[in-house]
N, C-alpha and C positions, 0 to 999 in steps of 0.2 A: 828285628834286632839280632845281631850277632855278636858273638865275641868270641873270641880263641887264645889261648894262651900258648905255651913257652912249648919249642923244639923239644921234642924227647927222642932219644937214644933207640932204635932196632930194639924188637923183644919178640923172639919165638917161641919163648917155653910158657906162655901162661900166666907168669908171675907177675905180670904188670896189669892193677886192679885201679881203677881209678871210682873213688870214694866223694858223693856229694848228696846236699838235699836240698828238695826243690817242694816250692810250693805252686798251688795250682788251683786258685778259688776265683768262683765266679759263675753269672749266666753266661756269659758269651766266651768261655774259655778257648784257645786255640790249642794249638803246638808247642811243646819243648822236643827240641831233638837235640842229640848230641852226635857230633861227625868226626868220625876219624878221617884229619886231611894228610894225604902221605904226600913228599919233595915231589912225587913223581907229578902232581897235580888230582889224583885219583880222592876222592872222597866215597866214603861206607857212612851209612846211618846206623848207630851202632845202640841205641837209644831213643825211645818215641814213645811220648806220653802225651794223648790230645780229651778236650776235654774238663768238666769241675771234677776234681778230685778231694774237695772236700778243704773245710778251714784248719788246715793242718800240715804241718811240715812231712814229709816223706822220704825214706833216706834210696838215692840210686846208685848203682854199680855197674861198672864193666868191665870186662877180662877184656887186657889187648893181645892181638897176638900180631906184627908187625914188622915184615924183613925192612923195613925202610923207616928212615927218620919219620916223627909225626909231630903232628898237633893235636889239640882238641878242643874244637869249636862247638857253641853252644850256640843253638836259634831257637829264639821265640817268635812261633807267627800267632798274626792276630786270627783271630775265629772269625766265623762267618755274616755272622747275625749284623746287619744293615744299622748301622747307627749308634749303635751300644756297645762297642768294643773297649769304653769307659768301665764299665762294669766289671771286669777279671780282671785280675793281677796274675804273671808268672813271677817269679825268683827262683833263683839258686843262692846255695850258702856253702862255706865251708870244704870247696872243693878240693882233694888230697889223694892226691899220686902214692899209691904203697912202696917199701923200698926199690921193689922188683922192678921199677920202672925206669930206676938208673941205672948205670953199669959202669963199670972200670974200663972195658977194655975199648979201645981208641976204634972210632967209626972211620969204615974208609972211604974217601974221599966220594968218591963215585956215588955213595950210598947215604951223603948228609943231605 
């Protein structure tokens, strides 16, 4: 399963933190990864957490740093174990971009 959400803006300085929490319970737990995809078609795994992590919400973070427009795509793969992949639940919740991740000044054409 995948999903990605909305275009964001160039950010080189650091300041664009992207805030979410993810749960991760189960025998047959897999994969959450989170991917930075850039216009250029370039994807970074910027985020990966495989595995039970226990019946409880967990809060994750990433600093972007990124001369080109981005996304940010979430995968959840199924775990290994033959037949039981019934058994684990992933989720995310509450995912939120800090202000640092917009910006005023106009992207150039080249670089959206």
């Amino acid at each position: 399963l995948t999903w990605s959400g909305d275009r964001f803006p160039p950010v080189i300085d650091g300041r664009c933190i992207f805030r979410f929490w993810y749960h991760m319970w189960g025998q047959s737990m897999g994969t959450l990864e989170v991917v930075l995809v850039k216009t250029n078609g370039s994807r970074e795994v910027v985020f990966t957490k495989s595995g039970n992590q226990g019946n409880h919400w967990l809060r994750g973070a990433i600093r972007i740093y990124s001369e080109q427009s981005y996304s940010i795509e979430f995968r959840a793969l199924r775990g290994s174990k033959e037949g039981v992949n019934f058994l684990s639940d992933i989720a995310i919740d509450d995912v939120s971009p800090t202000a640092g991740c917009e910006t005023t000044v106009p992207i150039p054409a080249d670089r959206k």
